[in-house]
VOGU-3710 file (C-alpha; in Angstrom, 3 decimals, decimal comma):
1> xxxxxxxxxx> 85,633/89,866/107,206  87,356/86,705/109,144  83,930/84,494/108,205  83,910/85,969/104,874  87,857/84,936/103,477  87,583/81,871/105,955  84,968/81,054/103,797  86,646/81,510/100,472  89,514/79,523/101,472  88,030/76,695/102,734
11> xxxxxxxxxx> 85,875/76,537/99,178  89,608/76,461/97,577  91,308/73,616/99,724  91,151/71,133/97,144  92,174/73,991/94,457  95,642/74,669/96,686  95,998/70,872/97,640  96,167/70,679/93,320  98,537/73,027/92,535  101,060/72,546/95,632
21> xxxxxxxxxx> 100,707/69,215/93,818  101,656/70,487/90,742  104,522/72,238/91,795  106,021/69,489/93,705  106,022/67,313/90,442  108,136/69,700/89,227  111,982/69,219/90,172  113,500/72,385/90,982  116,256/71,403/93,140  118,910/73,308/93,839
31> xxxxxxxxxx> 121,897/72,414/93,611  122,368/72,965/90,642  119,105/74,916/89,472  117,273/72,173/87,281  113,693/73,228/86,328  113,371/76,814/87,185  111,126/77,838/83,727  109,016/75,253/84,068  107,729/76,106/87,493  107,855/80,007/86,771
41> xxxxxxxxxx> 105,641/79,282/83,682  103,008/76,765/85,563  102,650/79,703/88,533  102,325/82,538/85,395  99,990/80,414/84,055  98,325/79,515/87,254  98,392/83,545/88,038  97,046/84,379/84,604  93,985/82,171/84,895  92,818/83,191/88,040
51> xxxxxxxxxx> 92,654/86,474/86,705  95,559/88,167/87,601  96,138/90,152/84,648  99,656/92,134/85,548  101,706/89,059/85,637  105,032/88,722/84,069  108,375/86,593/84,159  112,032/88,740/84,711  114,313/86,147/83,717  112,869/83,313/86,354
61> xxxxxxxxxx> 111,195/85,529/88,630  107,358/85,298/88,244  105,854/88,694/89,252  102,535/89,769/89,296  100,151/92,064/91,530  96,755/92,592/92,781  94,987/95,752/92,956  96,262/99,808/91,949  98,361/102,189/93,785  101,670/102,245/95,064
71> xxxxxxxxxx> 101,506/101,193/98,656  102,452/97,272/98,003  102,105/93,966/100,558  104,751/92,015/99,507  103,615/87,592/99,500  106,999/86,883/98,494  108,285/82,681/98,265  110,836/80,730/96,528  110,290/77,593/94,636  113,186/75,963/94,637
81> xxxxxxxxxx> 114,039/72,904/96,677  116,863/70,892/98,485  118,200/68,077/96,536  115,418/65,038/97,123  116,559/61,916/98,659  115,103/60,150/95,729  112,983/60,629/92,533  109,904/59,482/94,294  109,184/62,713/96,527  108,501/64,369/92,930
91> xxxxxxxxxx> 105,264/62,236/93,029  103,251/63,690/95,590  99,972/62,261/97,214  97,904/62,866/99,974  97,439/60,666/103,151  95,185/61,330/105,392  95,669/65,021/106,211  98,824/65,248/105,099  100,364/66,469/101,340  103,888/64,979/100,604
101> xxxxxxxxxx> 106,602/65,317/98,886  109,754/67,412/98,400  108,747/70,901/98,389  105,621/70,711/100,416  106,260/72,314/103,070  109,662/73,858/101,749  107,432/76,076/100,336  105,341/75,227/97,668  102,522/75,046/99,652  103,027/78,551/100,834
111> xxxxxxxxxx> 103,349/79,329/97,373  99,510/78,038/96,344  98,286/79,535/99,967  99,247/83,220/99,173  98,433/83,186/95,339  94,356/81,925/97,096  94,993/84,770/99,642  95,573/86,980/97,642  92,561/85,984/94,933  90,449/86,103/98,564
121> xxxxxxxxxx> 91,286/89,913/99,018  90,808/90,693/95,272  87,324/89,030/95,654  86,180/90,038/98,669  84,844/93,572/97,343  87,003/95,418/99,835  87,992/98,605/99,335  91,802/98,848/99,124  94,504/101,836/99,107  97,441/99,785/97,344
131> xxxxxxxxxx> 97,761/96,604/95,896  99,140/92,946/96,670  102,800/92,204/95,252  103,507/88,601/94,405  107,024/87,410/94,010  108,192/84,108/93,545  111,886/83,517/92,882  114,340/80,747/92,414  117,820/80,153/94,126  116,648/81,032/98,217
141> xxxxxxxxxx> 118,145/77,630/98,751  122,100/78,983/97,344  121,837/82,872/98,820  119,506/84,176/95,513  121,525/85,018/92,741  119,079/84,202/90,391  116,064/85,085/92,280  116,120/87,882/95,177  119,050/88,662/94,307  118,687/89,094/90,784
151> xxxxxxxxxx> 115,789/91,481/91,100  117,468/93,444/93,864  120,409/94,474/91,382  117,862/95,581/88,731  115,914/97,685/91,665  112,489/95,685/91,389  112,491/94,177/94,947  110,434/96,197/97,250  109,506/98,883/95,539  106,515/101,111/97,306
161> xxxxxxxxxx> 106,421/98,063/100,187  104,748/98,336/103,256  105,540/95,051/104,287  106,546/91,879/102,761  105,317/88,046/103,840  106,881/84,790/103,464  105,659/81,739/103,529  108,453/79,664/105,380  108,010/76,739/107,186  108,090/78,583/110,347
171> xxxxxxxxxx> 105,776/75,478/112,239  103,224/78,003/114,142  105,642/80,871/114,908  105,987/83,911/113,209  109,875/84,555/112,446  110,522/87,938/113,019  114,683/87,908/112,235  117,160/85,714/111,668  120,829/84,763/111,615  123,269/86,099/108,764
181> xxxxxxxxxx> 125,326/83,055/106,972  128,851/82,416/105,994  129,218/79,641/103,600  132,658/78,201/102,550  134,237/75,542/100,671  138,499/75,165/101,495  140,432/73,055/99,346  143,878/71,841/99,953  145,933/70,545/96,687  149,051/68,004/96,786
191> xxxxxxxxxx> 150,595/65,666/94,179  149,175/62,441/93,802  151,706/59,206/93,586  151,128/55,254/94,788  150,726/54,645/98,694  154,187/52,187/97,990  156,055/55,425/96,725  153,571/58,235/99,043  157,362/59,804/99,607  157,419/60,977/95,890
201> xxxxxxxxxx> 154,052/62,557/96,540  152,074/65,663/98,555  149,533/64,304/100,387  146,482/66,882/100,744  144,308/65,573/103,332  147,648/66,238/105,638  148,177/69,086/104,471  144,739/70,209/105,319  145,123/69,076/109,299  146,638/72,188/110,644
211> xxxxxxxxxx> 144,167/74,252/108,609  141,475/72,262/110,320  142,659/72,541/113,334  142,995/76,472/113,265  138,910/76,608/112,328  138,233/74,411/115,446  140,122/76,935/117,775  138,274/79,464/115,902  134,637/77,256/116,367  135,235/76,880/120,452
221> xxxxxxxxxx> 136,149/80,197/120,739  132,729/81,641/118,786  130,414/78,671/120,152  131,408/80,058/123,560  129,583/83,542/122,752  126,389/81,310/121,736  126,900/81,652/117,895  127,373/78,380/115,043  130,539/77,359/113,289  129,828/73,965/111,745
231> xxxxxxxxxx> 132,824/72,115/109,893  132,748/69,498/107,199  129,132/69,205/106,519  130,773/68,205/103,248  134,161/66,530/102,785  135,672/65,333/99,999  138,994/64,434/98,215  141,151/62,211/96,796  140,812/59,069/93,738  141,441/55,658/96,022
241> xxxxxxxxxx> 142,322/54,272/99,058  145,813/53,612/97,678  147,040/56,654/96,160  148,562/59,871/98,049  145,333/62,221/98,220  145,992/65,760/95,364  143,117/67,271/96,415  141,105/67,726/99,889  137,942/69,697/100,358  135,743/70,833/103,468
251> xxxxxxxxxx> 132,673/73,188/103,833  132,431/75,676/106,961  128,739/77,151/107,872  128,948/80,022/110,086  125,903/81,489/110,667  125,988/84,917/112,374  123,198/86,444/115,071  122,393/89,578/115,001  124,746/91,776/116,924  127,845/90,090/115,151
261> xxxxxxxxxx> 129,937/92,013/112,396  129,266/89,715/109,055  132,356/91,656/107,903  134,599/90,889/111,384  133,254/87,316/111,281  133,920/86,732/107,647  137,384/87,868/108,483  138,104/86,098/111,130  137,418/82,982/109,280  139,631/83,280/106,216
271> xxxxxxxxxx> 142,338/84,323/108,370  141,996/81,000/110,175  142,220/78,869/106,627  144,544/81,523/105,261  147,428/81,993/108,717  149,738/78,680/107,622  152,296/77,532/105,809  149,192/75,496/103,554  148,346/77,207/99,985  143,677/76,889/100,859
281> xxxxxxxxxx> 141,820/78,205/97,726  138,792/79,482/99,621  135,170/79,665/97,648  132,332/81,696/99,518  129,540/80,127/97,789  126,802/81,777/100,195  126,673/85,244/102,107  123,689/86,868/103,914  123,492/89,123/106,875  121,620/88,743/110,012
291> xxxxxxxxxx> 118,307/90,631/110,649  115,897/91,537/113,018  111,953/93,316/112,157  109,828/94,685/115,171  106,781/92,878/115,999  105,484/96,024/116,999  105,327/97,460/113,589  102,121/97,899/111,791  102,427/94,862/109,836  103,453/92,853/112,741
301> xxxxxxxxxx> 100,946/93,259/114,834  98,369/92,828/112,285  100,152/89,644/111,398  99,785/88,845/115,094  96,032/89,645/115,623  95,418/87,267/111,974  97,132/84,553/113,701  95,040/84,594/116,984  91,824/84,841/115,264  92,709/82,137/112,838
311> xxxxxxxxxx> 94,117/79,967/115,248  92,652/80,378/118,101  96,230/81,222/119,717  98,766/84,220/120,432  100,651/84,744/117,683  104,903/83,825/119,057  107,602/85,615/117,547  110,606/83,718/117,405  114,511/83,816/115,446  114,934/81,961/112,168
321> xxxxxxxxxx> 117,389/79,339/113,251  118,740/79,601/109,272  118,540/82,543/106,907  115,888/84,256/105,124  114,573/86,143/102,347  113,262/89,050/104,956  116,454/90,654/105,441  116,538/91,821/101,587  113,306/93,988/102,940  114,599/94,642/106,457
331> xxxxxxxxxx> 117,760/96,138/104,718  115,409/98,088/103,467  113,535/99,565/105,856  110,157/97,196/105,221  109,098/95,275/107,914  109,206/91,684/106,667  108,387/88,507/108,482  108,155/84,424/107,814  104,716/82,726/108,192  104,210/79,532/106,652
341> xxxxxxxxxx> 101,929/76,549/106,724  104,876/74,210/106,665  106,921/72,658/109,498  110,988/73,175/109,754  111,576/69,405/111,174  110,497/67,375/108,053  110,926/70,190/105,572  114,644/69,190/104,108  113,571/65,249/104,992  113,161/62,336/103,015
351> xxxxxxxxxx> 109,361/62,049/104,263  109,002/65,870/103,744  104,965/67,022/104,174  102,357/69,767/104,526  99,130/69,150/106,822  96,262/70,337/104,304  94,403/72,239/107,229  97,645/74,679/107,842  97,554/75,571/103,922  94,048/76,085/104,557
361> xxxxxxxxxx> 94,768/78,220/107,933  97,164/79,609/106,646  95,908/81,490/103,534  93,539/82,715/105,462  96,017/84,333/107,746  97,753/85,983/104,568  94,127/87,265/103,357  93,543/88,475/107,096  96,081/90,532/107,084  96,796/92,256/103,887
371> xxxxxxxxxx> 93,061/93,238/104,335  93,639/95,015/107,588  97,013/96,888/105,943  95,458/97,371/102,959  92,370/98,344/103,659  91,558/102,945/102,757  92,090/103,980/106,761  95,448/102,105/107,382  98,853/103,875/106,801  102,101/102,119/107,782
//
């Protein structure tokens, strides 16, 4: 079976290299959410041709599945991006081994890999007892309210799953959890008036000093116990350099391991920007708890044994160092883990890229295993 979908990838390299290309051309970055039908349409389309006859859009979620019954392997991606550091990562070529441009490894790669897995298994004559779910959504980069999200309040996320897959760029590991996230923006308002006359004014950014410094106590105090509280990753506020400040802004990430109380920890933190004399209008802006999937279910272990004969290596389960789609399975009982042909440390850069052979590899992982837990003998 490994020579046989090995095989069929390989034939289909330069078939994924061509439609990761495709769907890097297309600029769905978020913030704010430009472009979203137009990539859901090219992957119905794309999903459509190849056959896959039960294919459908809800709202820009592009669903579509493989196969009969109700015992479902869930491939499930996003394809939206981080804002590009300029207009020319939406052209991507290939040099040498290597596929770039924004997106490529962050995951629309991933994306073209498990749509070829998946047309592996339905080709391969196997005999299956369920069927392969794909599910590609929008809005992973801003906490999913258009995408997981979305279908999660309108209970079509995970329905009959056995296990879900995600093609993250997860650099050789297999991420088996990750942390929760916390995602604020504080803003401080004054009254703007000249720097001659700052008296007759109410100068935010000042204002905002003993808030700051209440989140810093709070960010020594947490970083102590090995968890993250990052300040200011974006700052903002003001109209010039000589007029008393009306507004002041900061962000605070605090991502949460698992163990920690998202609740407690949420808490804690407005209570810091909330405990002074200073009026903070708080927006949580992104919100996702912590989670952690056995490797020793049935789906992680045949994840692990696809890995080592694909690569030639043991499979290493590691934690997300950011947050994931999984956890909307693990919260649901359905062990869930990130695989991906893409690599973390370039995937947000402005020289972002995919090496060709791990798209390759790497749908033939996904094939690999959704034959072994699909296949009439196995039950999860």
């Amino acid at each position: 079976m490994l020579e046989q979908l090995a095989n069929f990838t390989e034939a289909h390299r330069d078939a994924m290299v061509n439609l990761t290309m495709r769907l890097v051309a297309i600029a769905t970055e978020n913030p704010p959410g430009h472009h979203y039908r137009d990539c859901a349409e090219l992957l119905c389309a794309e999903l459509q041709r190849l056959g896959f006859a039960e294919t459908r859009m809800e709202g820009d979620c592009v669903l579509s599945f493989v196969g009969t019954g109700e015992r479902t392997l869930y491939f499930h991606g996003h394809y939206d991006v981080v804002p590009a550091h300029s207009r020319a990562q939406f052209e991507p070529h290939v040099t040498g081994a290597n596929l770039f441009g924004r997106g490529s490894s962050d995951m629309k790669s991933g994306l073209a890999a498990m749509i070829y897995a998946a047309k592996a298994v339905r080709d391969s004559g196997l005999e299956l007892d369920g069927r392969i779910g794909l599910v590609f959504v929008p809005d992973e980069e801003t906490a999913g309210a258009r995408g997981s999200r979305h279908l999660l309040e309108r209970g079509m996320l995970g329905a009959g799953g056995v296990g879900m897959l995600m093609p993250e760029p997860s650099g050789g590991v297999v991420w088996n959890g990750n942390r929760g996230a916390i995602t604020v923006r504080a803003t401080v308002r004054g009254k703007t008036a000249h720097v001659g006359r700052q008296h007759e004014g109410v100068n935010a950014f000042e204002k905002a000093i003993p808030v700051m410094q209440r989140v810093l106590d709070l960010k020594r105090e947490v970083e102590a116990h090995g968890s993250i509280l990052m300040m200011g990753g974006r700052s903002e506020g003001g109209a010039n350099f000589n007029a008393v400040p009306d507004w002041f802004s900061f962000t605070l990430d605090r991502r949460i391991n698992p163990g920690e109380s998202i609740e407690y920890e949420k808490e804690r933190l407005l209570a810091a920007l909330k405990d002074g004399d200073a009026k903070v209008e708080v927006e949580v802006f992104q919100e996702g708890s912590s989670c952690s999937v056995s490797g020793e279910s049935a789906l992680g272990r045949a994840l692990s044994h696809s890995v080592e004969r694909v690569t030639k290596k043991p499979a290493q389960f590691e934690m997300c160092p950011g947050l994931l789609e999984i956890r909307f399975y693990a919260e649901r009982g359905i062990p869930a883990f990130a695989y991906g042909p893409g690599l973390l440390t370039v995937s947000h850069g402005p020289n972002e890229f995919v090496p060709i052979d791990r798209i390759v590899a790497s749908a033939t992982v996904y094939a690999l295993t959704a034959a072994e837990i699909l296949r009439k003998s196995t039950r999860v």
